[in-house]
Rosetta silent file (secondary structure, phi, psi, omega in degrees, C-alpha in Angstrom):
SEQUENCE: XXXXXXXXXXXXXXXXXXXXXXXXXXXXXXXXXXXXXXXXXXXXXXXXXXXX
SCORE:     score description
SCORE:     0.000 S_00000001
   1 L     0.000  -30.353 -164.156   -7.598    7.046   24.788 S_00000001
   2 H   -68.827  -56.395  171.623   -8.880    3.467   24.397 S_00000001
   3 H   -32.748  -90.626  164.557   -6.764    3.551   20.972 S_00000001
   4 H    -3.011  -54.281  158.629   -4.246    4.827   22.192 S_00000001
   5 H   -41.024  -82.877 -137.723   -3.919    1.869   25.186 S_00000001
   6 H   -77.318  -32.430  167.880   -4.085   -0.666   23.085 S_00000001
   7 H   -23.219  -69.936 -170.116   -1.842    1.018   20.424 S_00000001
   8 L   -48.028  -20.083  175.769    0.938    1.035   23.085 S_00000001
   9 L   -45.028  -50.586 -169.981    0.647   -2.787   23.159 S_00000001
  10 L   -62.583  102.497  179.340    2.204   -3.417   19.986 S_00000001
  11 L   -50.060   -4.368 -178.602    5.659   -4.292   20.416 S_00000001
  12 L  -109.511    8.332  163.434    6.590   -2.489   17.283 S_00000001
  13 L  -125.381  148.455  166.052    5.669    0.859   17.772 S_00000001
  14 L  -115.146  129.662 -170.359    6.475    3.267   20.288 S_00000001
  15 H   -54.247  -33.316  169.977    3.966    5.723   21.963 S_00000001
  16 H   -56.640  -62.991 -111.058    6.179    9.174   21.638 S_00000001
  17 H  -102.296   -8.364  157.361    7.094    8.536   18.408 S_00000001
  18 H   -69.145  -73.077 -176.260    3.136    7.924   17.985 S_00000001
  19 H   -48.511  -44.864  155.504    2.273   10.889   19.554 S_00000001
  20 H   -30.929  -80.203  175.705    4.836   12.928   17.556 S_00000001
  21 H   -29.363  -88.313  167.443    3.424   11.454   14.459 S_00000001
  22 H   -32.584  -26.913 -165.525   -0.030   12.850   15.523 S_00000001
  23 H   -78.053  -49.131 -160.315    1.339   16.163   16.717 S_00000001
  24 H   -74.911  -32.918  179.237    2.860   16.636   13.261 S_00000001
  25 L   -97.113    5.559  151.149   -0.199   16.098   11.373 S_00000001
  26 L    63.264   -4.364 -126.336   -2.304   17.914   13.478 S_00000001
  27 L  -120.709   40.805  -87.959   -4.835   16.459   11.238 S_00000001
  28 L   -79.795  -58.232  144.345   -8.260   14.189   12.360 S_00000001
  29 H    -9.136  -73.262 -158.580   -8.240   12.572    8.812 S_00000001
  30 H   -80.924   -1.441  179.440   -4.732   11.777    8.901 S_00000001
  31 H   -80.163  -64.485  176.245   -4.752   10.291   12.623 S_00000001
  32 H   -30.469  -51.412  173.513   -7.536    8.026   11.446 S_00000001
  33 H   -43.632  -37.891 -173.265   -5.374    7.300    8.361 S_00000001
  34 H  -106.642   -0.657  162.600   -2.671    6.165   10.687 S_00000001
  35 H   -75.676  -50.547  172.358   -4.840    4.298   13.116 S_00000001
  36 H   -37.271  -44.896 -176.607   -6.200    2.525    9.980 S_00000001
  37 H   -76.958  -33.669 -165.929   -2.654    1.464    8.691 S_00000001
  38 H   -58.938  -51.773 -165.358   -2.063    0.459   12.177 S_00000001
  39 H   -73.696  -29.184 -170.651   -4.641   -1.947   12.903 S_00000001
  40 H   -61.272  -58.197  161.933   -4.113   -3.044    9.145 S_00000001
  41 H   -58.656  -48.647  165.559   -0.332   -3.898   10.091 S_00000001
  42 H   -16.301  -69.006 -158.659   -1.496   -5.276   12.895 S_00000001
  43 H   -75.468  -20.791 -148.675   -3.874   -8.055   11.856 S_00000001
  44 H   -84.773  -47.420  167.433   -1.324   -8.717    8.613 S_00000001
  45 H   -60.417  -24.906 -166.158    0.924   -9.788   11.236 S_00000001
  46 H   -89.206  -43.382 -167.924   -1.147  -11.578   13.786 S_00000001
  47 H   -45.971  -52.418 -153.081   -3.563  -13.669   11.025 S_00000001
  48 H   -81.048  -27.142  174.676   -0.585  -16.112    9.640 S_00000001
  49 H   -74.144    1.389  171.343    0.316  -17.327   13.318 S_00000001
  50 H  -108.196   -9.884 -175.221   -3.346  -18.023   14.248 S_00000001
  51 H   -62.122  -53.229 -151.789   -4.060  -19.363   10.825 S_00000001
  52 L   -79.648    0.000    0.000   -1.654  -21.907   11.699 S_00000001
């Protein structure tokens, strides 16, 4: 749920279409997969404005 939260933060995603996305893969593996990418996108965005 904790995920989830913080997920929703991210001005670039939206939680249905998150939730879908989980629904449809049904999958533990592939939610992890897409938490992974998430946080991945995440940081690739956040690192060059704090570099600077």
């Amino acid at each position: 749920m904790l995920i989830i939260f913080v997920v929703s933060n991210f001005k670039f995603i939206d939680v249905f279409e998150l939730f879908v996305v989980l629904s449809a893969f049904s999958n533990i593996q592939s939610a992890i997969l897409l938490i992974a990418v998430t946080c991945i996108a995440f940081f690739v965005t956040t690192l060059p404005g704090r570099s600077h």
